[in-house]
N, C-alpha and C positions, 0 to 999 in steps of 0.2 A: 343430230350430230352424226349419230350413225349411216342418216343418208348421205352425209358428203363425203366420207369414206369408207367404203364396202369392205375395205380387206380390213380394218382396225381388229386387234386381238387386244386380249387384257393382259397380254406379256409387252404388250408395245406401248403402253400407259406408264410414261414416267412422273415425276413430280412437277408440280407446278414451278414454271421459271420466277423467281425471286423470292418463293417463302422463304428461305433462308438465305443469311446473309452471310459473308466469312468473315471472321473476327477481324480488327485492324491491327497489323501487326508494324509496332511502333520501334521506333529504335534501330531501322537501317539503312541508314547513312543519309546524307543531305537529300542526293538525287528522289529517294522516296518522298519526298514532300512531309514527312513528320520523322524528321532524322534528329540527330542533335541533342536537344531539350524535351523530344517525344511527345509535343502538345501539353508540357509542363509549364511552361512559362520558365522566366528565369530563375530569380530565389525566392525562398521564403517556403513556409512550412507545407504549401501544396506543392512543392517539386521534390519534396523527400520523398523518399521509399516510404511505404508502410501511411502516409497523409491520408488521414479522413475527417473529415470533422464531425462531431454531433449533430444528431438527427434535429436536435433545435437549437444549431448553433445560429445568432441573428448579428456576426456579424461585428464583433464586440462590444456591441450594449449590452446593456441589463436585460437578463431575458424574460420575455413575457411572464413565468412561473414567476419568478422572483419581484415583477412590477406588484403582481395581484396580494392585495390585503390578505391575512393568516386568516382565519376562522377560530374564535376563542377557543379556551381548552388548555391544557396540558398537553399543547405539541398534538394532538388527536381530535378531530373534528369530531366524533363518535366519543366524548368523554363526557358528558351530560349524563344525568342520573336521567335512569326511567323507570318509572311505577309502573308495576301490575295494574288497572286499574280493576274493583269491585263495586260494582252498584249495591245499593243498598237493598235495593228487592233481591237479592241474590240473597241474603241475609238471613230470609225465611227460611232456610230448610233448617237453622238451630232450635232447637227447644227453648220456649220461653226461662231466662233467667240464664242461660248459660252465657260463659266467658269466652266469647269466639278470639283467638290469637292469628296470629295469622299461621299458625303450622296446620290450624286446621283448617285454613279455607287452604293452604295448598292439600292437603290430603282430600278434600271434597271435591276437589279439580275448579276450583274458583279462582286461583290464583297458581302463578310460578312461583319460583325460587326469587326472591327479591324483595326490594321494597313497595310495599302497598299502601295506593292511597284509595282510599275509600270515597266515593263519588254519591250523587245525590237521586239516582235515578228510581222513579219507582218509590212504593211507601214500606214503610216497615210495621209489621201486624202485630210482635211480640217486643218484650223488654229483655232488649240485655246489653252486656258489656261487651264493646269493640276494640278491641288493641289492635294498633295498626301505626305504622310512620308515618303516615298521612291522610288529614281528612279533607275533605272541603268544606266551607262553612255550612252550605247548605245541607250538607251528610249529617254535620255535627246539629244541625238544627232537628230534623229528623229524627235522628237517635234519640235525642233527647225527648221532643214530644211524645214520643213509646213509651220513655218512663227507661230511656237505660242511659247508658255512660259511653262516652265515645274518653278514649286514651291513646295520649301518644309514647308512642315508645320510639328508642332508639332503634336503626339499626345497623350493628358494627358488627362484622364479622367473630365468629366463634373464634376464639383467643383459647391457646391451652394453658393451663392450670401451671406454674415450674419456669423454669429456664429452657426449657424445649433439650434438653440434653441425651446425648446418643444413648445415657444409661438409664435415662428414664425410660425410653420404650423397651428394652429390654424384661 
């Protein structure tokens, strides 16, 4: 390119013809070709000022969101209980004869904060007692063949003791 023009400088380098476009300026007078109505059309709520409609508006059907079946629950798709789960080999590191709870497999780092169900993986080498909210049967068969006890407990959240009153913590 530089050979078809010898004198070209980089001060003579303007912008490309038609990257930009200039806005359309609506609203003056017939002769412009969108005078009048402004490429509104006549009435209705797209020729008002301020008219947009939703980004999933279809039109005035039922909108797709609202065709689609809910997911069970209490209004929250993510409302389903979920267990910790612990294998039963995991189990060994208690001393023969102890009462494993669940506060102490969350302190051993076996389990979180929640409810645990106890699964079947793996044998168990000692006897003891498991309290847990959930077992599976084949945990609970396990346990047992060691010679311990598989128990189920509730679990409901810690409740305080009273009427929960502003003068009791005081």
């Amino acid at each position: 390119m530089a050979d078809t023009i010898p004198n070209l400088k980089i001060h003579d380098i303007t912008r490309m013809g038609g990257k930009t476009k200039a806005r359309r300026r609506v609203g003056r007078g017939n002769g412009s070709g969108s005078g009048k109505t402004s490429g509104r059309g006549q009435k209705g709520a797209g020729s008002r000022a301020g008219a947009r409609r939703k980004a999933r508006f279809e039109g005035g059907q039922t909108p797709i969101l609202m065709r689609f079946p809910r997911l069970p629950g209490f209004n929250n798709p993510r409302s389903t209980v979920r267990f910790e789960p612990v294998n039963v080999e995991a189990l060994n590191v208690f001393a023969a004869g102890d009462v494993v709870e669940p506060t102490d497999l969350v302190e051993r780092g076996l389990a979180r904060k929640g409810p645990i169900k106890i699964l079947a993986r793996g044998e168990l080498s000692q006897k003891l007692t498991v309290r847990a909210t959930h077992f599976s049967a084949a945990a609970i068969a396990k346990i047992e063949a060691a010679g311990g006890m598989a128990e189920k407990i509730e679990n409901r959240p810690e409740q305080k003791v009273g009427g929960g009153d502003a003068s009791d913590d005081a």
